[in-house]
DORO-207192 format. One record per atom (N, C-alpha, C, O): y, x, z; residue in one letter. Coordinates in steps of 0.05 Angstrom, whole numbers, plus 5000, padded with zeros to 4 digits. Example, Ala and Ser with C-alpha at 12.3 -4.5 7.8 and 13.67 -1.06 7.14 Angstrom:
BEGIN
488652645156A;491052465156A;493452645156A;493452855169A;495552575142S;497952735143S;500152585157S;502352685161S;
REM end
This chain:
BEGIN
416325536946X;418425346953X;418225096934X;418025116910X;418224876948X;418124596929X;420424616910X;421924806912X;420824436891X;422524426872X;423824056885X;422823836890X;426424186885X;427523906898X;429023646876X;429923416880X;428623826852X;429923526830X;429123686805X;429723926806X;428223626787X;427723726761X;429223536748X;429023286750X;431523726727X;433723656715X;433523786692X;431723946685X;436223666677X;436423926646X;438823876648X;439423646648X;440924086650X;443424206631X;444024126614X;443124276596X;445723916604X;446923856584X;449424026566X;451423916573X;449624096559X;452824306545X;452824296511X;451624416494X;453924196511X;454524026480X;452823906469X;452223696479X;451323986444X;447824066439X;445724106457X;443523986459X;446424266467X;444624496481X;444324326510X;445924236526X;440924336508X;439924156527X;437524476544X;435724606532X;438324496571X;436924756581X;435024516614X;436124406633X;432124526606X;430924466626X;431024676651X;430624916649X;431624536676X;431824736707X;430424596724X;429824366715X;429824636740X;428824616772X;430824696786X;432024916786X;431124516800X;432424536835X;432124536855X;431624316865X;432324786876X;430924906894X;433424816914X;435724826904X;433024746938X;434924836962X;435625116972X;433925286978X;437825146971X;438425456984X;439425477011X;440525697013X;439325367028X;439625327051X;437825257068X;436125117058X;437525337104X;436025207116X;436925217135X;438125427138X;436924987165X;437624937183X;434525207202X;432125177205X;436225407210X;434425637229X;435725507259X;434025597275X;437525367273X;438525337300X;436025207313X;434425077299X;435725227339X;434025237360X;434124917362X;436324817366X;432524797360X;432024467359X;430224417383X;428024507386X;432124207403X;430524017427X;430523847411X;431823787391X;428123717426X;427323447434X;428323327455X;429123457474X;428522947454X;429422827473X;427422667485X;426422457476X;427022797512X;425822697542X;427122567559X;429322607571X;424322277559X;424922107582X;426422267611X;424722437619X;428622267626X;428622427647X;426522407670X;425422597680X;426122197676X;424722117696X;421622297696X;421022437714X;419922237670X;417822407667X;417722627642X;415622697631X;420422717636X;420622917626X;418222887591X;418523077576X;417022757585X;415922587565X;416822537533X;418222337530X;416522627519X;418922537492X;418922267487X;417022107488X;421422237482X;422121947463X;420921897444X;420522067426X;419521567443X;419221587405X;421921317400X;422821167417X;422421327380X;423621117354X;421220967347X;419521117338X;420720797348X;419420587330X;421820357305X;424120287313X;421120317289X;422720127269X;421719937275X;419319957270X;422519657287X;420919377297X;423219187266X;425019237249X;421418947276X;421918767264X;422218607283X;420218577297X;425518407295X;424618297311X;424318017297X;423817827313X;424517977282X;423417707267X;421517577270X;421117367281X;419717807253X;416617797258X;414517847276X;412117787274X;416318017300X;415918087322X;413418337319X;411118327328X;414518517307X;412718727294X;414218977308X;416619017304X;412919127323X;414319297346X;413719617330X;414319817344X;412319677299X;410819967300X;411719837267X;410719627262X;413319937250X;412319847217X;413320137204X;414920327203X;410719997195X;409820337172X;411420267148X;412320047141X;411420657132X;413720617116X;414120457095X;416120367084X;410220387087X;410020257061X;411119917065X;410819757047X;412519827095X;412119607099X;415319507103X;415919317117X;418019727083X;419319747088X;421419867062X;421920097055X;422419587053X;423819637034X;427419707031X;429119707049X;427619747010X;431419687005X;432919487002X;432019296989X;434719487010X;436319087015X;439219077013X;440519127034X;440519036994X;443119046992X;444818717001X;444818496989X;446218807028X;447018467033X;449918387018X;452118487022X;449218177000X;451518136987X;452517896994X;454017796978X;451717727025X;452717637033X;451817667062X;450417857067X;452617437089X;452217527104X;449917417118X;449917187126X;447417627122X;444917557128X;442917517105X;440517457105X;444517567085X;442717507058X;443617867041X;445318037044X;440917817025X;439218117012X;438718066997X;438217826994X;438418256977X;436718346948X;435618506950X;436918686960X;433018576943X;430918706957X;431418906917X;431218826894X;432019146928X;431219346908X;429319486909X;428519556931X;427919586880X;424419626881X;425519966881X;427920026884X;423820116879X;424620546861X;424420456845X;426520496832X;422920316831X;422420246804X;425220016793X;425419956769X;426619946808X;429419836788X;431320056787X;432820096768X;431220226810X;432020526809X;432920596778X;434820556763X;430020736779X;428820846750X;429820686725X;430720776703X;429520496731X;430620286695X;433020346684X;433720396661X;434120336709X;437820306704X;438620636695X;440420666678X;437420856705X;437021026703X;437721136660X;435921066645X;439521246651X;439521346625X;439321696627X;439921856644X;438121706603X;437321946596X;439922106599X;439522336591X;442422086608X;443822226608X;444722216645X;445722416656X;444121946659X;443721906690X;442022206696X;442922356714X;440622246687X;437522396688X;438022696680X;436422856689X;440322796664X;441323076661X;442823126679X;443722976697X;443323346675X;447123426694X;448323566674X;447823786666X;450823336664X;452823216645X;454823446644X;457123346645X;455023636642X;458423816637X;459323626620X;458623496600X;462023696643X;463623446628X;467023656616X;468523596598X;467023866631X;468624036634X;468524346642X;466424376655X;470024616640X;469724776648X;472424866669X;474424726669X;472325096686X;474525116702X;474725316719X;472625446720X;476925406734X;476425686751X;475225556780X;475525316781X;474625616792X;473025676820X;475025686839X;474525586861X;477225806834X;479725806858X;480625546859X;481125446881X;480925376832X;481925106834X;480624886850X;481624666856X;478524956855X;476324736876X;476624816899X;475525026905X;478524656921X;478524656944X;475924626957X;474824406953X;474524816972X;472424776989X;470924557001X;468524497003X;473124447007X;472324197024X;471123957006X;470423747018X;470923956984X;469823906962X;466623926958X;465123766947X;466024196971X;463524246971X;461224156985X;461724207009X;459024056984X;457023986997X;453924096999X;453424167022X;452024126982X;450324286989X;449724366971X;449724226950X;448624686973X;448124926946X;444824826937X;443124736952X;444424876914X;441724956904X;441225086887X;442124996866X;439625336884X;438125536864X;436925316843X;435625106846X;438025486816X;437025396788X;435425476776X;436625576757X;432925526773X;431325566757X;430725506725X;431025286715X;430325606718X;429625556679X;426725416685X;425025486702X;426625206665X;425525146665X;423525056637X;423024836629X;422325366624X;421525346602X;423825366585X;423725306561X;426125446598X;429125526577X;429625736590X;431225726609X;428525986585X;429626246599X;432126376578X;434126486587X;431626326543X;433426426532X;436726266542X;438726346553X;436126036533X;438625886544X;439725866562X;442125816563X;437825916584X;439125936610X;440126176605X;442526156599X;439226416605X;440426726613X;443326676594X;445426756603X;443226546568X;445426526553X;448326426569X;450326566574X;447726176576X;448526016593X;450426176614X;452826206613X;448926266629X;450526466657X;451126656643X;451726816660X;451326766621X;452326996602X;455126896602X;457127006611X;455026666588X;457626596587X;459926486605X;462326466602X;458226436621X;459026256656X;460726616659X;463226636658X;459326806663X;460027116676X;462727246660X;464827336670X;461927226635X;464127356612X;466927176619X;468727346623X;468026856621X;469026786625X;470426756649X;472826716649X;469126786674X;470126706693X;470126536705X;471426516726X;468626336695X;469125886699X;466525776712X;464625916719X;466725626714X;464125426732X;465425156714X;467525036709X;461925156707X;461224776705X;462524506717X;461624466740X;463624396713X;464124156725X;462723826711X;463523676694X;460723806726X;458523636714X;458923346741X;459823296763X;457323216719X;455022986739X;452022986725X;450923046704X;451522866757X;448122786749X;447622566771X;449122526790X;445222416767X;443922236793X;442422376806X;440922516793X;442022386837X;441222406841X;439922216868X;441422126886X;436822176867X;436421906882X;438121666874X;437921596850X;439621536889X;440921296884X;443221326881X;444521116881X;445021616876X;448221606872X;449021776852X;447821966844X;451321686845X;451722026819X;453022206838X;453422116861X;453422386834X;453922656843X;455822836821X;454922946801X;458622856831X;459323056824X;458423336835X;457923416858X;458423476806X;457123836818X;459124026798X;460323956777X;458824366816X;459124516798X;456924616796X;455024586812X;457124876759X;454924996764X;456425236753X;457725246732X;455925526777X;456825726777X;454926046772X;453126076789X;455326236752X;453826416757X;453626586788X;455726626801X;451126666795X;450426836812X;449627126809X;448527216789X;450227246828X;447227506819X;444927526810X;444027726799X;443727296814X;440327286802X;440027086781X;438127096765X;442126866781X;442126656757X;443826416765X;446226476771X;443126156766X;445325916770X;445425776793X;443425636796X;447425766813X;447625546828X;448825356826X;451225386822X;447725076829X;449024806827X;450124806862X;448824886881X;452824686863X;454124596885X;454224356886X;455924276869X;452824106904X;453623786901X;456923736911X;457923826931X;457723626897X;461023556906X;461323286924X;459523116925X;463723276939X;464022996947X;466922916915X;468323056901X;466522596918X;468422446900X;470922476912X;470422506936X;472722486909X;476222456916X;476122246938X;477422296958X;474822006936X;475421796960X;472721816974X;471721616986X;471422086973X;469422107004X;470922217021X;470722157045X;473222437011X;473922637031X;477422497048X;479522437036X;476922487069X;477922307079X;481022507090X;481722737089X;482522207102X;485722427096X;486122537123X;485222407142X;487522797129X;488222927155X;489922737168X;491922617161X;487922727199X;488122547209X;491922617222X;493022407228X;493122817225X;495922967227X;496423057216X;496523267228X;497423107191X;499923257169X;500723477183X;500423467207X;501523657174X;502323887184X;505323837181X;505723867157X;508423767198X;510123717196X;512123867182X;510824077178X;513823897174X;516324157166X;517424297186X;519324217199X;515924587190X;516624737210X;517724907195X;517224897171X;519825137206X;521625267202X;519125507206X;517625527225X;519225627187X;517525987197X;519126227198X;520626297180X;518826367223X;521126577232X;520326847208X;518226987210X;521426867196X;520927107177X;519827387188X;517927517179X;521327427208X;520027647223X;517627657233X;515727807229X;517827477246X;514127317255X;512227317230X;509927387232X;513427227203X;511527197177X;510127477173X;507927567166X;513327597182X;511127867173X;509728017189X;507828157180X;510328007215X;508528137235X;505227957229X;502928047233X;506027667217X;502727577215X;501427677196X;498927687200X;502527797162X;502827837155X;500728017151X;498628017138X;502328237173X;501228517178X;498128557200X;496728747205X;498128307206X;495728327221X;493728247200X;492028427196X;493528087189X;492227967160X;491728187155X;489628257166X;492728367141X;492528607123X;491028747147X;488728807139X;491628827177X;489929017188X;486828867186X;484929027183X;486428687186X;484128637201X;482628517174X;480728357177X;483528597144X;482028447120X;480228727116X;480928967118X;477128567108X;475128727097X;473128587082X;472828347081X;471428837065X;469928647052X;468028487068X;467228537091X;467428277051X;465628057074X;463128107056X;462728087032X;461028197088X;458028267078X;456828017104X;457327957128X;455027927086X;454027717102X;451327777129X;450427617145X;450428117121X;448228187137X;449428277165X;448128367184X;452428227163X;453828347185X;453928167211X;454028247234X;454027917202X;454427737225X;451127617225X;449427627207X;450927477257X;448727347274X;450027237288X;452227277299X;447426977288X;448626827301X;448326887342X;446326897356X;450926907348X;450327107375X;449726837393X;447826847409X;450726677391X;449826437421X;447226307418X;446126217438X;446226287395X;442726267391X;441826427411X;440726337432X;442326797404X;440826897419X;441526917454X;440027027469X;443626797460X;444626777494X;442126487500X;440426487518X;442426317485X;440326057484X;437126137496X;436026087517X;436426287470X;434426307473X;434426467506X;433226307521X;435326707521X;434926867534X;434726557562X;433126537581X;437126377554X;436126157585X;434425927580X;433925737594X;433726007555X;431325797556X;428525977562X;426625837569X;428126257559X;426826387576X;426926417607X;425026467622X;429326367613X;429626407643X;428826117654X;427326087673X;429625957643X;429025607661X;425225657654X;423625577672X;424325757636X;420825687626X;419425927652X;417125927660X;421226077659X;419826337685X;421826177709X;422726327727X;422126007710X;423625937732X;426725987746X;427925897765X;427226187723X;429926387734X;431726097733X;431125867727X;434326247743X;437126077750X;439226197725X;439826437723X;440525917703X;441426127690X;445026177693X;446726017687X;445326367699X;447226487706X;449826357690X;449926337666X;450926307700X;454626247681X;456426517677X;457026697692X;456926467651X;457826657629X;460626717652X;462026557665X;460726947651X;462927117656X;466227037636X;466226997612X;468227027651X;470326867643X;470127177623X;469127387631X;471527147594X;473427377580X;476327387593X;477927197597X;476727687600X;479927677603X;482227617580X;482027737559X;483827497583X;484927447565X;488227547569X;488427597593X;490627587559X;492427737558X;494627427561X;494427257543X;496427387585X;497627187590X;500227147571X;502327047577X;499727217555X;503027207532X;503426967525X;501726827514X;505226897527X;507126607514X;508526697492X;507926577471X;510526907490X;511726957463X;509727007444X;507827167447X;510426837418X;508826857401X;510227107384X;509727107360X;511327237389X;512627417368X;510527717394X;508927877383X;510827707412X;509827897427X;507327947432X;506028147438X;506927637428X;502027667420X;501527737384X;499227807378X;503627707364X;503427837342X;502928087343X;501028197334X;505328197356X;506128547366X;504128697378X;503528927369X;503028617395X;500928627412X;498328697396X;497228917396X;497628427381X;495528447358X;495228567340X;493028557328X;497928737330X;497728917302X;497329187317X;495929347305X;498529287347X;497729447356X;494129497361X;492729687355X;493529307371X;490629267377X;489229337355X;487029437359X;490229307324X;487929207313X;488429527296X;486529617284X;490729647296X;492129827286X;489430057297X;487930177282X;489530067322X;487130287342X;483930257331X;482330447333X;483029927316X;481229887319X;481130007293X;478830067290X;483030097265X;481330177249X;481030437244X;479330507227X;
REM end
């Protein structure tokens, strides 16, 4: 696996070199987009219509910040890099904290930490990350932006989480108004909650409509017709106190 940013850990003193791996990967079933007419793929070309250059390659294609209108400043990687301080270049704990306190939606993409020629420090490191209970609350650059992150112990050693800033995450587009909640209803939901909580193992779920996908994209490649999904029956209830009732019964049989 490539190493996607080589960093070091900052924590008071204590400077721990890592590698950063991606822990994620997009597995969903990827088309291409075809001309309809001859069924053909699309390309993208990047033109110039200036220069009237219909094909430009990447080296022929820089960064441009317009600070007015129609007008640019052409940034090099190399002014990147300048501006860049040895502390741009770590990931900064700035703070420590519990994990419940970070709303989710906060979160953006995971990556495996590696030691990097710091195995004592690191193992120390998540020693203390584990004994406590807390996650990192750091920055670092990465490419052209800083990045808030946490960094949390795992089973096998450290994951960094990239954060979004407070004014990326944008406001609910509807508030949830002041509704009255029927107490009786609270608890019949309550009680369904409790029927239907278990531990969460992740080898348990698949992704099931991939595999319906794949089965009519075999059928259209043999010529078959592909069939339309069978409606689910569904139970006509309007009272919401009576599809509660309903549901704790249901789920009451299922365990």
């Amino acid at each position: 696996m490539a190493v996607a940013h080589k960093a070091a850990i900052s924590f008071g003193l204590v400077h721990i070199p890592v590698d950063l791996y991606t822990a994620t990967q997009d597995v969903g079933i990827r088309f291409n987009q075809l001309h309809k007419t001859c069924k053909q793929r699309i390309k993208y070309k990047k033109v110039c219509p200036h220069c009237n250059i219909n094909d430009l390659k990447a080296d022929d294609i820089v960064k441009g910040y317009e600070y007015e209108k129609d007008k640019y400043v052409v940034m090099e990687n190399e002014d990147f890099e300048k501006i860049k301080t040895e502390k741009d270049k770590s990931i900064t704990i700035l703070h420590f904290a519990d994990l419940d306190q970070i709303d989710p939606i906060f979160f953006e993409k995971t990556y495996y930490v590696s030691p990097s020629g710091s195995d004592k420090a690191y193992a120390l490191f998540k020693a203390a990350l584990e004994s406590e209970k807390k996650v990192a609350i750091g920055k670092t650059v990465l490419g052209t932006k800083e990045t808030l992150v946490t960094i949390r112990a795992a089973k096998e050693g450290l994951i960094i989480e990239t954060m979004y800033f407070l004014e990326e995450i944008k406001a609910i587009p509807k508030p949830l108004t002041n509704i009255e909640v029927n107490q009786a209803e609270l608890d019949m939901a309550k009680m369904l909650i409790n029927n239907m909580t278990k531990e969460f193992k992740p080898e348990e779920y698949r992704d099931e409509y991939a595999a319906k996908l794949r089965d009519a994209i075999e059928k259209k490649i043999n010529g078959q017709e592909v069939v339309e999904a069978k409606p689910e029956p569904r139970a006509n209830v309007i009272d919401l106190m009576e599809a509660l009732r309903q549901s704790v019964q249901a789920t009451k049989k299922a365990q």
